[in-house]
C-alpha positions in Angstrom: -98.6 2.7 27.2 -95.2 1.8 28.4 -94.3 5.7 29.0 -97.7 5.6 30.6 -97.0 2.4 33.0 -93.1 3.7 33.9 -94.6 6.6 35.2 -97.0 4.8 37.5 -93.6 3.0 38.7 -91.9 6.9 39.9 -92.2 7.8 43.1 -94.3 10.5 44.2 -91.4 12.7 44.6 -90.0 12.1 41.2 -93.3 12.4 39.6 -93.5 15.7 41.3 -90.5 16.9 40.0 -91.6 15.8 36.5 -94.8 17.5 36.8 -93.2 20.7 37.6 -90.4 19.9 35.2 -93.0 19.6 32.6 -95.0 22.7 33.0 -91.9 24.8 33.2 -90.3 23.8 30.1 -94.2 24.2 28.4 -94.4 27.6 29.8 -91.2 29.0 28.5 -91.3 27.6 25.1 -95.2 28.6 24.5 -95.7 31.9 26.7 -96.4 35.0 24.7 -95.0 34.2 21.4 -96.9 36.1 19.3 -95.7 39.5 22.2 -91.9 38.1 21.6 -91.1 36.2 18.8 -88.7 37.5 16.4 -90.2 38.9 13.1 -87.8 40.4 9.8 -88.1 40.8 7.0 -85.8 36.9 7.2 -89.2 35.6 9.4 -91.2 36.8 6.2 -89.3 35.7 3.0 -88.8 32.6 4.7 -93.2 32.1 5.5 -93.9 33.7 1.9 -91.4 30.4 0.7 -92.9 27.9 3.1 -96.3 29.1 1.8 -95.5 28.8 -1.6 -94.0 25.4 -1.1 -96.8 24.1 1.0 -99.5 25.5 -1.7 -97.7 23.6 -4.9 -96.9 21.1 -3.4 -92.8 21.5 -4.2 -90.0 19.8 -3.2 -86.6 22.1 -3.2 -83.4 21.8 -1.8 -83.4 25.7 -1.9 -84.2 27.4 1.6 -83.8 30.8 3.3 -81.6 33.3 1.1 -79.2 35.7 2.8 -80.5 39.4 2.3 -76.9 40.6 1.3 -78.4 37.2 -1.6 -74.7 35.9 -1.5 -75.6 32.7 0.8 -78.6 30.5 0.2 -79.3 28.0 2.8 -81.1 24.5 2.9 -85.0 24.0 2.9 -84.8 21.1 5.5 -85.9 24.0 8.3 -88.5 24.9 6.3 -89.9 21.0 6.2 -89.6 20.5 9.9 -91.9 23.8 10.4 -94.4 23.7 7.3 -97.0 21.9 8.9 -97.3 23.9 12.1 -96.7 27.2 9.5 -99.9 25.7 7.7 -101.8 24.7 11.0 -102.5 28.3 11.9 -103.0 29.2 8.2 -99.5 30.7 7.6 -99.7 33.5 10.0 -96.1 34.4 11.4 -96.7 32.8 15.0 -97.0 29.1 13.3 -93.3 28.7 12.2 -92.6 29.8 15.7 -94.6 27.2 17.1 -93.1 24.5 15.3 -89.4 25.7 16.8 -90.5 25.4 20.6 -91.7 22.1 19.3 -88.8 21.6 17.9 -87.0 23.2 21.3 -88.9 20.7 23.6 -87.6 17.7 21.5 -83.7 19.4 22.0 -84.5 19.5 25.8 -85.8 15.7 25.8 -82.5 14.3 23.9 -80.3 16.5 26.5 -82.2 15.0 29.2 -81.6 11.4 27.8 -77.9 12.2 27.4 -78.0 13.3 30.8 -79.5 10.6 32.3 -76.9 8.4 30.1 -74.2 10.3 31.2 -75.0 11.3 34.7 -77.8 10.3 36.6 -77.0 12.4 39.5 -77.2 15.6 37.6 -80.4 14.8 36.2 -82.2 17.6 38.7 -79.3 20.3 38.1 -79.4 19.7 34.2 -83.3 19.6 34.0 -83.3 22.8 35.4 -80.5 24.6 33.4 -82.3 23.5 30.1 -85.7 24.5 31.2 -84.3 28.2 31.3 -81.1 27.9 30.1 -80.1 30.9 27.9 -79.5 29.6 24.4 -81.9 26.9 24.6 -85.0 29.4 25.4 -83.5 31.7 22.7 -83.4 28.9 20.0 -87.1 27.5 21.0 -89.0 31.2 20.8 -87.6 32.4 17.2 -88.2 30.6 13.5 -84.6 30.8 12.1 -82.8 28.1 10.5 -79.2 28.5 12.7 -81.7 27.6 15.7 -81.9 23.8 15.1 -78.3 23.2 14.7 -78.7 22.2 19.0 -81.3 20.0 18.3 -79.4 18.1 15.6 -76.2 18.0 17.5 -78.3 16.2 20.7 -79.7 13.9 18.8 -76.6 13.0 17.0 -74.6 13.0 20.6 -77.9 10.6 22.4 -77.8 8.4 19.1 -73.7 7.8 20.2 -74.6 7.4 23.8 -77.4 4.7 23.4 -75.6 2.7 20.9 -75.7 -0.3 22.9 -79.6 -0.3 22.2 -79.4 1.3 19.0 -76.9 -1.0 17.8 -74.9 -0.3 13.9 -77.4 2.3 13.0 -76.2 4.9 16.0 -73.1 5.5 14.0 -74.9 6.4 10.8 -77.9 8.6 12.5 -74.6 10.5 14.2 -73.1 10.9 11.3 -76.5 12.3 9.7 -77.0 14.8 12.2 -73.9 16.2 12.3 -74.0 16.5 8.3 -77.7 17.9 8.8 -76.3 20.9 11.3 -74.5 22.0 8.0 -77.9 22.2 6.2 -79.3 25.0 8.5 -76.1 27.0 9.1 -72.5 26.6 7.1 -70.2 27.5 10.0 -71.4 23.5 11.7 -68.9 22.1 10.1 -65.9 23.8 12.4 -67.6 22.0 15.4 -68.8 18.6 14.1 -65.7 18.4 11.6 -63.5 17.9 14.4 -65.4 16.2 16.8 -66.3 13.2 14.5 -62.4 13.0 13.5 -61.6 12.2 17.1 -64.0 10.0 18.2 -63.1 8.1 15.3 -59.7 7.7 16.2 -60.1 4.8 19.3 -61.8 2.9 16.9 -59.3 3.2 14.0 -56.3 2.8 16.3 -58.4 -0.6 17.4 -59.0 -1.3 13.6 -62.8 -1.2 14.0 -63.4 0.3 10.9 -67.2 -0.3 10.6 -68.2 2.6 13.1 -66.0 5.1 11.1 -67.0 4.2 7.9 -70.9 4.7 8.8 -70.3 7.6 10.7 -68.3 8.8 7.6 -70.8 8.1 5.2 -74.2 10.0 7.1 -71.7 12.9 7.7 -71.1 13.1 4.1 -74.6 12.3 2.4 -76.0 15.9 3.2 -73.2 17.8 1.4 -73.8 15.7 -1.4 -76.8 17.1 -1.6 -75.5 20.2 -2.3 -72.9 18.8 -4.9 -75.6 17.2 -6.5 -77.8 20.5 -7.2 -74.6 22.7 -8.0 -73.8 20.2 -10.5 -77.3 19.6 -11.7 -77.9 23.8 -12.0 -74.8 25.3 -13.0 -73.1 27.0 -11.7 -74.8 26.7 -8.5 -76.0 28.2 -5.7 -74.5 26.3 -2.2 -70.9 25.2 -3.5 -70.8 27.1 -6.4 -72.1 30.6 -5.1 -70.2 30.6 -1.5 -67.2 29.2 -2.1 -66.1 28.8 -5.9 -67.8 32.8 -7.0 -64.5 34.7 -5.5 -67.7 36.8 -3.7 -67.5 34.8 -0.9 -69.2 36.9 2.5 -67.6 38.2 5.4 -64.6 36.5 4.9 -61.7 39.0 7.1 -59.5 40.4 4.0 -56.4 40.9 6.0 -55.8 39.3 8.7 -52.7 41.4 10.6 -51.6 39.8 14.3 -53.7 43.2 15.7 -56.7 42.1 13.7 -56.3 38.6 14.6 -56.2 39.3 18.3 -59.2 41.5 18.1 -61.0 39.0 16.6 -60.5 36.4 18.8 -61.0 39.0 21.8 -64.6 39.6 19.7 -65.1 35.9 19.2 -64.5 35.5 22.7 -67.4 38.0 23.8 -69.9 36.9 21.4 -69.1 33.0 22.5 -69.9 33.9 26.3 -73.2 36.1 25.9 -74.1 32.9 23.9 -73.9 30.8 27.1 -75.1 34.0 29.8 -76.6 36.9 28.8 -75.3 39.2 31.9 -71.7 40.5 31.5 -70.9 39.7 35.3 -72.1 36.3 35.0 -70.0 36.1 31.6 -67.0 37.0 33.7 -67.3 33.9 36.4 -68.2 31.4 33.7 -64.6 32.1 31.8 -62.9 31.8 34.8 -64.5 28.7 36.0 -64.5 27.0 32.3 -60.9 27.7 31.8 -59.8 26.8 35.0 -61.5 23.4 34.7 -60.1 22.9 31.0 -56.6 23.3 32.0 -57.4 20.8 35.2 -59.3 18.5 33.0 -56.0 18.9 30.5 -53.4 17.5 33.0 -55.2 14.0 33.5 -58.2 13.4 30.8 -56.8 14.9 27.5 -58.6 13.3 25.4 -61.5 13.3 26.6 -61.3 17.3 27.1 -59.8 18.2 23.6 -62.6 16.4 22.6 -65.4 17.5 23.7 -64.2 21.4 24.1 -62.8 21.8 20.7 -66.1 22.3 18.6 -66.4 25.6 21.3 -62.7 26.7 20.7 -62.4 25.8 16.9 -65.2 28.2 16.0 -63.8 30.8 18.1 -60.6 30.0 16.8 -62.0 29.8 13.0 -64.5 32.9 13.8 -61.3 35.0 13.1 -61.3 34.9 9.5 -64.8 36.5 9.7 -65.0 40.0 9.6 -68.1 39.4 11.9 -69.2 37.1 14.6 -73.0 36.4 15.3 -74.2 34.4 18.2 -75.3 31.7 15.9 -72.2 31.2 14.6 -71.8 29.6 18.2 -75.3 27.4 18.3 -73.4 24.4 16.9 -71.1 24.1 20.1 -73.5 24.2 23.0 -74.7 20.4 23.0 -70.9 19.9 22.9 -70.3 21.8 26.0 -73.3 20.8 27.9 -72.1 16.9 27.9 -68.7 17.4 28.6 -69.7 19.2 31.8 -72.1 16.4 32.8 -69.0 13.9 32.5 -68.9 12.3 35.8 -65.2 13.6 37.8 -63.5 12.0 40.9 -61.2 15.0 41.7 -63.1 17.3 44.3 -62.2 20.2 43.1 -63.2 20.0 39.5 -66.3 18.5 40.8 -66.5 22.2 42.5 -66.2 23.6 39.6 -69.1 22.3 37.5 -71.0 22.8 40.2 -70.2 26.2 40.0 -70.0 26.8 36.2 -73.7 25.3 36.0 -74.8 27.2 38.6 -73.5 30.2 37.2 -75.7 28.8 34.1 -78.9 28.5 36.0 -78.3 31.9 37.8 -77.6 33.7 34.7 -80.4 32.4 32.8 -82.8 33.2 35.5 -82.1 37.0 35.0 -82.1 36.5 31.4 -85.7 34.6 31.3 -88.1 37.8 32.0 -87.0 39.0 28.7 -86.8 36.7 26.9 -90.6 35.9 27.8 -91.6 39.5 28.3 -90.1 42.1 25.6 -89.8 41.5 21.7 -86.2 42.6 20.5 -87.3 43.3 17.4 -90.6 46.0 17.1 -93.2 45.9 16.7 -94.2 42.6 18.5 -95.5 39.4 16.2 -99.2 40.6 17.9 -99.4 44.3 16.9 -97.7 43.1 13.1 -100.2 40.9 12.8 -103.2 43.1 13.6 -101.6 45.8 11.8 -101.3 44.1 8.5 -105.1 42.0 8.6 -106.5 46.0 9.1 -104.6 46.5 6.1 -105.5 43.9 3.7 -109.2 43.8 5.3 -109.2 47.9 4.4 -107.6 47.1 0.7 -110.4 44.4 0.1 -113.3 46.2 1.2 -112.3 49.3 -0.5 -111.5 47.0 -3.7 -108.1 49.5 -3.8 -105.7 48.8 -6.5 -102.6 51.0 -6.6 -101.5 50.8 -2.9 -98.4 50.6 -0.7 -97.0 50.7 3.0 -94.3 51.7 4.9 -93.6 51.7 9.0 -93.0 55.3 9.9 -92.1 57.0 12.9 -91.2 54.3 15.1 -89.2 51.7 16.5 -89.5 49.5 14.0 -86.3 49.3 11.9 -87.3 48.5 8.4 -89.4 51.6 7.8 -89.9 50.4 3.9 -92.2 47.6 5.9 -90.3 44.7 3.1 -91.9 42.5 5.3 -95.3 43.5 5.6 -94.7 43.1 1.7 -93.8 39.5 1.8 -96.7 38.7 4.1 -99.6 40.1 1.8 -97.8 38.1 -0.3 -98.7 35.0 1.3 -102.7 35.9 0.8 -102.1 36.9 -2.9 -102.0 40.6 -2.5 -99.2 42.8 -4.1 -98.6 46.0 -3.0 -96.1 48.5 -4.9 -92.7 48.3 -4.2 -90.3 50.8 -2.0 -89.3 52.3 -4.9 -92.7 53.2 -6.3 -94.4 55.6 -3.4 -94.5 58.3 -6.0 -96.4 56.0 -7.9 -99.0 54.7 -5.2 -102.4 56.0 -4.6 -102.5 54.7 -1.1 -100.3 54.7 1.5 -101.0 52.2 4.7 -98.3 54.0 7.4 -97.6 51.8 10.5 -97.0 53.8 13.4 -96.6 54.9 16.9 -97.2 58.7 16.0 -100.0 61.0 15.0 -100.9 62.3 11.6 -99.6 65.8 12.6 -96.3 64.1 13.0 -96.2 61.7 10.4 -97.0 64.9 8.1 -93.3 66.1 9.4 -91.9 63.2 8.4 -89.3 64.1 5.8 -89.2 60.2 4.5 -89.7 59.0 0.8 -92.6 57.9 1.5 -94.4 60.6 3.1 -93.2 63.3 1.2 -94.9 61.4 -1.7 -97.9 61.2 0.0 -97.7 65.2 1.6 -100.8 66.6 -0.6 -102.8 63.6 -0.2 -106.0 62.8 2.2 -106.0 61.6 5.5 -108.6 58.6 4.8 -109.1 57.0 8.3 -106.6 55.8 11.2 -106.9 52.3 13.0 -106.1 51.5 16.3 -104.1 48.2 16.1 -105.2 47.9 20.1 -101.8 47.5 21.5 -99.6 50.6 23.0 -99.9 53.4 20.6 -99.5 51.0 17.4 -102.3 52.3 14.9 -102.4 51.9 11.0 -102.8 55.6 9.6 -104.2 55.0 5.6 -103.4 58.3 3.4 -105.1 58.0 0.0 -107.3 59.3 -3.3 -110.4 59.6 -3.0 -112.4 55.5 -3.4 -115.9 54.3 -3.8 -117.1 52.5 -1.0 
C-alpha cells in the first residue's frame, strides 16, 4: 500500500518513465527464453539435482559439480531457483525463470544504490541496467557464477542504507559478500579486498563494532564449508580444491612472458564482460583508465577502493591457466557504483558520461542477440520438444533397451549427456554413451536426413548401420527432427 500511495505522489512524467522503465526491464529478462537460454549438459546435471532434492525433500550443502569433477560448488543457487524449477514441473525453462527473477531483484538494488548515491543519474543508470551487457547475460541463463551481482548489490545497498538499517547493515554486508563465494570461488579476490578497506576508517576511528559484524557474516559461509569437510573427510570444498595437490587450472609456471600474456588475456576477457563489441571495448579502456589515474591524483581512497575488486581479479586471473567471463561477475556491482559517485572536476564528470554511454551504446548492439539467437544449439524450445517426442515414443512403444545421441548438427555434445540427465528427471534411464553397441534403439537428434545420418561414421551410428529406420519426428522448429532407428516392437 505504501509503494502503491508513493506512486500516486510521482509526477506524470516520472511515472512515465517508470512505466516504460518497467516494461523494458520485463521484456528483456522474460523474452524468448525457452529460443535463448543456455542449456549443457551443466543446465541438466544441475535440474536432475534440483529435481532430486525437491522430490526427497533434502537439504545438502552439495551443489553443481564441475564436469572435469575436481570443483564442487554450493547448493544455495539451487534453493533460490527450486521453486520456479518445480513451478513449471522441472522442465529446463523454470531454473531460467527463477534467474531473471533473480536478475530483476539485482536491477532493483542497483537502482536503490543509485538513487542513494546519485540521484541525478537515476535516468542514465536505469537505462544501462535495463540492457546493460552482463546484467542481461546473468538474468537469461541458470548458472550458479550468475548471482554473484545480485549478492554483491545487495551487500553494497545494505552498506548504503545503513542509516535506516541500523547494526544489522554491517552483518547482511558481510553475508553477501561471504555468500558470492558460495556460487563461484574466485569472489573472494573482489570482496576480500574490498571489505579490508572499508574497514579501515572505522578501525583507524576505533569503531570496532562495524568491523567485527561485517567480519563475522563474511566468515559464516566458509564455515560452512569447514564444517562439511570436517564432518565428511576428507572433503569435497576445502579438502578437494585446495588441500588434494589436484587443484584446477592453476598456471604451473608462471615465466614474466606467461605472466604478461595472461594479464593481456585477463585484460580481454575483463572488457567483453562489460561490452560485447571489440570497438566499444577499445573506448571504454581508454576512458576507465583515464578517469582512474584522474580519480588517483585527488580521491585515492575512494578509487583503490572501489576499482580494486576489477583489477585484483585481473591481477589474480594470472595464476589461471584460463580466464572465463564469470571469473569477472563478482566485480561489476563494484564498478557500477564507483562510476555513479558524484565528481566536481568537469572533466571527470565528461568522462563518466562518456564511459556509461559507451555502456548503453554497446549494450544496445549487444541486446538483439542476446534476445534473439541461442549460443548454445539447439535452443531450450527444439530440446525440449525433441526429448518429450522421445520419452512420449519410449512409453508408448513400452521400449526397454534404448539410447540417444545428437548427430549431425550444431549441437556440440553429440553423446546428448544431457538429454540423459533430463529423462532422468521423469524416471527414465536410457543406456549410456558407452553402450550403443548394446542398445536396441537409437533416438538421433538432428538437422540432417536419414541418408546422411547413415554416412555418419560416429559410434553411434555405425552401431546402429544394419538396423531399421522406425519413423522420423519433426520437432517443428528449422530442420530439428528426432530420427528413431530400432528392432522391430509391438505396438
Amino acid at each position: 500500500m505504501k509503494i502503491f500511495n508513493y506512486y500516486i505522489k510521482l509526477s506524470n512524467k516520472t511515472k512515465i518513465l517508470l512505466v516504460l522503465f518497467t516494461l523494458v526491464l520485463l521484456f528483456t529478462r522474460f523474452y524468448n527464453l525457452n529460443g535463448t537460454a543456455r542449456f549443457t549438459l551443466d543446465e541438466a546435471s544441475d535440474l536432475l539435482r534440483m529435481e532430486s532434492y525437491w522430490t526427497n525433500k533434502k537439504i545438502s550443502l552439495i551443489g553443481p559439480i564441475s564436469n572435469d569433477k575436481t570443483k564442487v560448488f554450493s547448493s544455495i543457487s539451487y534453493y533460490m531457483i527450486m521453486p520456479f524449477a518445480a513451478a513449471f514441473d522441472f522442465t529446463p525453462v523454470g531454473p531460467v525463470y527463477g534467474m531473471a527473477f533473480w536478475g530483476i531483484l539485482t536491477v532493483i538494488l542497483l537502482m536503490l544504490i543509485t538513487y542513494k548515491v546519485n540521484k541525478k543519474l537515476l535516468i542514465t543508470a536505469g537505462i544501462l541496467v535495463a540492457i546493460w551487457y552482463p546484467l542481461v547475460l546473468t538474468s537469461r541463463w541458470a548458472w550458479n557464477p550468475n548471482f554473484v551481482i545480485f549478492w554483491a548489490a545487495l551487500g553494497i545497498a545494505s552498506l548504503k542504507y545503513k542509516q535506516k538499517l541500523g547494526w544489522i547493515s554491517y552483518l547482511i554486508t558481510g553475508l553477501s559478500f561471504g555468500a558470492m563465494f558460495h556460487h563461484h570461488y574466485v569472489a573472494i579476490f573482489t570482496t576480500a579486498p574490498f571489505l579490508l578497506l572499508i574497514s579501515l576508517p572505522y578501525l583507524m576511528k576505533k569503531k570496532f563494532k562495524p568491523v567485527l559484524l561485517m567480519f563475522l557474516g563474511y566468515v559464516l559461509p566458509y564455515l560452512l564449508f569447514v564444517l562439511f569437510d570436517l564432518k565428511n573427510p576428507p572433503g569435497l570444498f576445502f579438502g578437494q580444491y585446495l588441500f588434494s595437490g589436484n587443484t584446477p587450472h592453476v598456471q604451473k609456471e608462471l615465466t614474466l612472458q606467461i605472466v604478461a600474456g595472461n594479464l593481456f588475456r585477463n585484460l580481454k576477457v575483463y572488457l567483453a564482460t562489460f561490452v560485447d563489441n571489440s570497438f566499444m571495448q577499445v573506448l571504454f579502456l581508454i576512458s576507465l583508465v583515464s578517469l582512474i589515474l584522474r580519480e588517483l591524483k585527488t580521491k585515492t581512497y575512494q578509487t583503490i577502493t572501489w576499482v580494486l575488486p576489477s583489477v585484483f581479479v585481473i591481477i589474480a586471473g594470472v595464476m589461471l591457466s584460463d580466464f572465463q567471463t564469470r571469473y569477472v561477475f563478482s566485480s561489476v556491482a563494484f564498478l557500477f557504483v564507483w562510476l555513479l559517485i558524484p565528481r566536481k572536476n568537469n572533466i571527470n564528470k565528461i568522462l563518466v558520461k562518456v564511459i556509461l554511454f559507451i555502456l548503453i551504446i554497446g549494450s544496445l548492439f549487444s541486446i538483439k542477440p542476446q534476445l534473439t539467437i541461442a549460443d548454445t544449439p539447439p535452443n531450450m524450445r527444439v530440446f525440449t520438444r525433441a526429448s518429450n517426442i522421445i520419452m512420449d515414443t519410449i512409453k508408448a512403444k513400452n521400449l526397454k533397451n534404448y539410447n540417444v545421441a545428437a548427430l549431425s548438427s550444431h549441437d556440440p555434445a553429440p553423446l546428448a549427456e544431457k538429454y540423459r540427465y533430463y529423462f532422468s528427471t521423469h524416471g527414465m534411464t536410457a543406456q549410456a554413451d558407452s553402450q550403443y553397441g548394446i542398445s536396441e534403439h537409437l533416438f538421433v537428434v538432428t538437422t540432417a536426413t536419414n541418408q546422411e545420418l547413415r554416412q555418419d561414421q560416429s559410434y553411434a551410428m555405425i552401431a546402429f548401420e544394419d538396423k531399421e529406420l522406425k519413423d522420423i519426428f519433426p520437432v517443428g522448429e528449422g530442420e530439428w527432427k528426432v530420427i528413431w532407428y530400432g528392432i522391430d516392437v509391438q505396438n
